[in-house]
VMD Tcl script that draws the C-alpha trace (Angstrom):
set ca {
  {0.00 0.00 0.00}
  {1.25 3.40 -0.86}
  {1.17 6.76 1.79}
  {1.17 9.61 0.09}
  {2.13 11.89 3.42}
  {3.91 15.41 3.54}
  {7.71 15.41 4.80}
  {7.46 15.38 8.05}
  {10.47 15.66 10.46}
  {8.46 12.50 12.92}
  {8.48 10.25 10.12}
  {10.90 7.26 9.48}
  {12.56 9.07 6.26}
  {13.29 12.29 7.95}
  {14.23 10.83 11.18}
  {17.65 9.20 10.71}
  {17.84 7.30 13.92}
  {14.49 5.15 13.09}
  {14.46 4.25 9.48}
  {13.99 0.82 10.39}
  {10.62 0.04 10.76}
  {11.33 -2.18 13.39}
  {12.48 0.40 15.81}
  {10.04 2.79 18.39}
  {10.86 6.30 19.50}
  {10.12 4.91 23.36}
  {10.50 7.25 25.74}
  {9.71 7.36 30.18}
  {6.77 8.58 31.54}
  {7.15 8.54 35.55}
  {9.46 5.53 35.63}
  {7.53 3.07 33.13}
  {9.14 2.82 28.67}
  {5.91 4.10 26.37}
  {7.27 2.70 23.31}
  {9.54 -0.05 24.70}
  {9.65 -4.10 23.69}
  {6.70 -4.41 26.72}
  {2.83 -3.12 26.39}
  {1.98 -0.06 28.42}
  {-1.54 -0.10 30.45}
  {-2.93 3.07 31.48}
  {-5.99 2.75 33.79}
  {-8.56 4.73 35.38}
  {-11.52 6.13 35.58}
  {-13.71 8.41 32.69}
  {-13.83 11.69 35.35}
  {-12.01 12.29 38.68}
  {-15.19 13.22 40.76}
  {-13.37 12.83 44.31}
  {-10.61 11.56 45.93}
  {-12.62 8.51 47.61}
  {-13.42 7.67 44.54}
  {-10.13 7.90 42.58}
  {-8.03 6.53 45.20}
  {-10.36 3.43 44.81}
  {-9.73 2.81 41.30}
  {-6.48 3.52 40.96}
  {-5.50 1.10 44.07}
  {-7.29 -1.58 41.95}
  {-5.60 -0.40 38.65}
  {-2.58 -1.07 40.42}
  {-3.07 -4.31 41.99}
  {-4.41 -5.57 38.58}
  {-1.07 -4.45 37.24}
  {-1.29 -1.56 34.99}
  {1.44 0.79 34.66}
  {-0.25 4.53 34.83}
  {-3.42 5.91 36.05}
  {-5.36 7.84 33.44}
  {-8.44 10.26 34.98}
  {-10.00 13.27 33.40}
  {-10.60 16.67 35.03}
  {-11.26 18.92 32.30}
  {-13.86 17.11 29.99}
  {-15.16 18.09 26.54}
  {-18.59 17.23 27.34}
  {-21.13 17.73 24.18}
  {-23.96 19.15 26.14}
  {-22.85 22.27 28.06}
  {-24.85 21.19 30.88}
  {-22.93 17.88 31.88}
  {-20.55 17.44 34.20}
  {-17.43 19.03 33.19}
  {-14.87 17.79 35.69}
  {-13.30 19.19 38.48}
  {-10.70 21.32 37.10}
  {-7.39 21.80 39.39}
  {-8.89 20.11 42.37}
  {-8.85 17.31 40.31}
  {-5.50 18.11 39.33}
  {-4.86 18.17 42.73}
  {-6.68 14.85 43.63}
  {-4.78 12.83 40.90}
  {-1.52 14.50 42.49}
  {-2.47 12.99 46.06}
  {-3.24 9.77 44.77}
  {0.06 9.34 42.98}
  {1.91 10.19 45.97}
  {-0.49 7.20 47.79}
  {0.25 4.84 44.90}
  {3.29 5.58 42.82}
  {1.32 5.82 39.87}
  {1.98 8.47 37.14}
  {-1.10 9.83 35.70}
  {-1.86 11.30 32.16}
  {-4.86 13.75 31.81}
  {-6.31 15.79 29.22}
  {-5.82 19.53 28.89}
  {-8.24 21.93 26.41}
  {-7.29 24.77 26.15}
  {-3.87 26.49 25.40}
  {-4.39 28.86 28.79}
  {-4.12 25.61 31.05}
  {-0.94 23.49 29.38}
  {1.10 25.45 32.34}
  {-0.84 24.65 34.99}
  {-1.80 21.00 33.92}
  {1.53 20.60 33.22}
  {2.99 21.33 36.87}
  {0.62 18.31 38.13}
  {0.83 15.49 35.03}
  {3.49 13.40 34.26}
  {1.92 13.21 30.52}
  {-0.89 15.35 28.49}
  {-3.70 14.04 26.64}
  {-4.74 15.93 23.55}
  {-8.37 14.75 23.39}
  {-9.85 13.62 19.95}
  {-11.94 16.82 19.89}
  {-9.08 19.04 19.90}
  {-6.38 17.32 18.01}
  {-6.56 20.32 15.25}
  {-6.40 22.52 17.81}
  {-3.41 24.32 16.65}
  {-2.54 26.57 19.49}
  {-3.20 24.22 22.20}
  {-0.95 21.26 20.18}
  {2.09 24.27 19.80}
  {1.51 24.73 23.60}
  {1.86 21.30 24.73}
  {4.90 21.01 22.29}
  {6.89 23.98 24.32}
  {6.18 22.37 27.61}
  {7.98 19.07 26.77}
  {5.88 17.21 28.59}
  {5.00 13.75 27.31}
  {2.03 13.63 24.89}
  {-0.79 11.39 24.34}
  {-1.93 12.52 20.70}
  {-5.67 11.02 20.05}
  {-6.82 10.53 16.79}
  {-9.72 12.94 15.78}
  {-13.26 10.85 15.38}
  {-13.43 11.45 11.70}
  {-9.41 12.57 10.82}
  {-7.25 10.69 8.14}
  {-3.97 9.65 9.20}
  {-2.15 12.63 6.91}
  {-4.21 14.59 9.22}
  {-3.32 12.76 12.79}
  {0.19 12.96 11.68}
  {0.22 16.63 10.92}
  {-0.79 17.28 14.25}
  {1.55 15.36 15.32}
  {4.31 17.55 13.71}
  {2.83 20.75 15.51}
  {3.94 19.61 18.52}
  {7.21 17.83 17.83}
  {8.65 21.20 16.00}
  {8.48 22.75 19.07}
  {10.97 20.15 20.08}
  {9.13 17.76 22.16}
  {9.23 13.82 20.23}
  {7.85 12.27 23.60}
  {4.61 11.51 21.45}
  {2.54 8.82 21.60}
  {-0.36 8.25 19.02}
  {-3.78 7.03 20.52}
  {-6.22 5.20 17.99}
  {-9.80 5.74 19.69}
  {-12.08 4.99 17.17}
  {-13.85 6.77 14.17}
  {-17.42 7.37 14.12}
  {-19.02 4.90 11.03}
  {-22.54 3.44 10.98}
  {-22.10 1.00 14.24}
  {-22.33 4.61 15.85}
  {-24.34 3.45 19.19}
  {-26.38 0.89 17.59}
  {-23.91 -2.07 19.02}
  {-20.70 0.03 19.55}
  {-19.73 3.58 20.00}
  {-17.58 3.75 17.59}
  {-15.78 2.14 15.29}
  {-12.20 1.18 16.28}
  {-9.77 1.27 13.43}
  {-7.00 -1.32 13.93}
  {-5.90 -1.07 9.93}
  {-4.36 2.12 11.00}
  {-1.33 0.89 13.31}
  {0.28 -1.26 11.04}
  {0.84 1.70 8.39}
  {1.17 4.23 11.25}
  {4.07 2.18 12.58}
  {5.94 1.60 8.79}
  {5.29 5.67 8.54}
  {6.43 6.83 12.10}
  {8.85 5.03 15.23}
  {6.22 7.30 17.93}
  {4.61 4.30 19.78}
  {0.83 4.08 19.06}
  {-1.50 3.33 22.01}
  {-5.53 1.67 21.37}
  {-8.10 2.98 23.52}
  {-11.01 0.30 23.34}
  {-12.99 2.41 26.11}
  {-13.92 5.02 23.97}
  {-13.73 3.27 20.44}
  {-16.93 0.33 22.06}
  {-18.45 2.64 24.83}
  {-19.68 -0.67 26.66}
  {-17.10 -2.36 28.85}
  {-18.13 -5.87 27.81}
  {-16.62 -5.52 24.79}
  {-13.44 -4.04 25.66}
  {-10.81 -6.84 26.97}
  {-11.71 -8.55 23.24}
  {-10.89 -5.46 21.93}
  {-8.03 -4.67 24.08}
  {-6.34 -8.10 23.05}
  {-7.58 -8.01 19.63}
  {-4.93 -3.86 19.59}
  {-2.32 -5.53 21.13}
  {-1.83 -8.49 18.43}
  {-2.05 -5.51 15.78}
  {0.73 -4.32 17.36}
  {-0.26 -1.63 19.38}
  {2.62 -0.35 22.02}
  {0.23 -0.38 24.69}
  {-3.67 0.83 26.40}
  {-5.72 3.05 27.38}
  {-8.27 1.69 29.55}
  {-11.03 2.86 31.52}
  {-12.10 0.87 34.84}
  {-13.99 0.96 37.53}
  {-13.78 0.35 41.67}
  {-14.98 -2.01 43.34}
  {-18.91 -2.25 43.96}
  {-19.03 0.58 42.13}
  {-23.01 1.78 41.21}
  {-22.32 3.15 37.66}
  {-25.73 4.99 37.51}
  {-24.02 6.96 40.34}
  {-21.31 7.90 38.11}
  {-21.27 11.25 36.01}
  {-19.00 10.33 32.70}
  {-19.40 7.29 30.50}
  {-20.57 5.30 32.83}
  {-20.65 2.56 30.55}
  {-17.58 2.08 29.43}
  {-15.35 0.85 32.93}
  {-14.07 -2.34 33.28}
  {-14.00 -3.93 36.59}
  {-10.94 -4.61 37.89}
  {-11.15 -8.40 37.29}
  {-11.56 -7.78 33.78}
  {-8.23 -5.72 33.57}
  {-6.23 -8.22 35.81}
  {-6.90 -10.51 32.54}
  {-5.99 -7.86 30.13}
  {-2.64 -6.75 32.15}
  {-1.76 -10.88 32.55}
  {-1.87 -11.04 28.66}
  {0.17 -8.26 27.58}
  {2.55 -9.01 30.62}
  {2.82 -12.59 28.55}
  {4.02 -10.80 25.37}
  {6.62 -8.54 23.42}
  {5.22 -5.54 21.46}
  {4.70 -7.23 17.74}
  {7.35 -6.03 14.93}
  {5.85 -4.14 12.09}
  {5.10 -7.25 9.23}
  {2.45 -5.08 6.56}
  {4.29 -3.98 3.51}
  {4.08 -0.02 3.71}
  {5.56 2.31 0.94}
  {5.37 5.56 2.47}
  {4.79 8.42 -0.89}
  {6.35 11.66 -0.96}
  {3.96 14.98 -1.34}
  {6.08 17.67 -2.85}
  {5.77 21.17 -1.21}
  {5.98 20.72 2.60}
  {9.74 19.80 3.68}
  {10.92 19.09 7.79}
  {14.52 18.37 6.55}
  {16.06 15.21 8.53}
  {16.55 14.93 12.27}
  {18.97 12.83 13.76}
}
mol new
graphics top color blue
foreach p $ca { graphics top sphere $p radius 0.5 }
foreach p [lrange $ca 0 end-1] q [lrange $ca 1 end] { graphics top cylinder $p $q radius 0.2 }
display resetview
């Protein structure tokens, strides 16, 4: 198959270092490789809504063996009237529970005006799929070197993932991961949420050495369906998960984000126990990546 991409400086043949497709630009994220021979799990739940609560999950995220907590307190919420998180008291939660647990946490910021102070509590930043071609906010997040979690927009081609990519690696910051999440198709809650897109990693990791994450939370929107999905990203080769769970006897009509979509903690002992068992698959799809004349990144080393 044939990419016909732009020349981008975070793609194999402008990056010296990884033109062979077999190598990932891995890099650490509070003491744990995203990119490295090893699947990453990052757990959590949808919304911090207190620190009962969080501290809950994540001591179960732990025990079941995933790597980082994930927990949002700014959410893009469709209606303006939902819950919107709990801004920098969340911060502050997720903060408190990492110094409980030893977990590193990644979060989402929205908005270009709170990169700085998102960034003095996260040990990685989520660009959500509603804002990945959010310019400012992706040039923002590339000055503050902080790791990034890059989703994929809901409807956005891979030239276009990739190009927002590039806004925040020239800034200087290659500590990118890519996060497939789904695309919305016709399944669009009739039996999934979305419709999760595993043709893309095998091109995406011939094209570019950033590590690409699957999150199967978002991409199903019903928990039962995620550890098949979650197993089904890893032997595609994904570099690792993004998960969201659930504490224990938790009453999910109490909850006030997605409450669908956690897995119980039993269910992600089984999914960390399987990717535990296995090495990070090697790139095997034949991939000729094109060359679009016009837009040049020169080559980094």
């Amino acid at each position: 198959m044939n990419l016909h991409l732009p020349d981008l400086s975070i793609l194999r043949r402008c990056w010296t270092r990884y033109q062979d497709p077999t190598t990932t630009h891995s890099f650490d994220v509070a003491g744990v490789s995203v990119g490295g021979s090893r699947p990453v799990i990052m757990a959590g739940p949808c919304a911090v809504e207190s620190f009962e609560q969080t501290l809950n999950i994540a001591t179960a995220v732990k025990a079941a063996g995933a790597h980082l907590l994930r927990g949002g307190v700014y959410k893009p919420r469709t209606s303006p009237y939902s819950f919107q998180g709990l801004g920098e008291e969340g911060l502050e939660i997720l903060a408190a529970v990492r110094q409980e647990t030893g977990l590193g946490f990644v979060t989402e910021v929205m908005d270009p005006r709170l990169v700085e102070q998102v960034s003095r509590y996260a040990d990685m930043l989520q660009i959500g799929s509603r804002s990945m071609q959010n310019f400012p906010l992706l040039t923002e997040v590339g000055l503050s070197h902080k790791p990034v979690l890059l989703k994929r927009g809901w409807s956005s081609t891979l030239e276009e993932w990739l190009c927002a990519a590039e806004y925040v690696a020239k800034e200087g910051n290659r500590n990118i991961a890519l996060c497939e999440r789904g695309i919305r198709a016709s399944c669009h809650w009739s039996y999934a949420r979305n419709l999760l897109d595993l043709n893309v990693i095998q091109p995406l990791r011939h094209a570019t050495p950033l590590p690409v994450i699957v999150d199967p939370s978002h991409a199903t929107g019903q928990w039962t369906l995620v550890e098949a999905m979650s197993r089904a990203s890893l032997a595609a080769g994904a570099h690792g998960l993004l998960i969201e769970a659930v504490g224990p006897d938790v009453r999910r009509e109490d909850l006030q984000c997605d409450a669908e979509q956690g897995i119980p903690a039993d269910v992600l002992a089984a999914i960390t126990a399987a990717a535990r068992n296995m090495e990070v698959p090697v790139p095997t799809a034949t991939v000729t990546p094109g060359l679009r004349a016009g837009l040049s990144a020169g080559s980094w080393a």
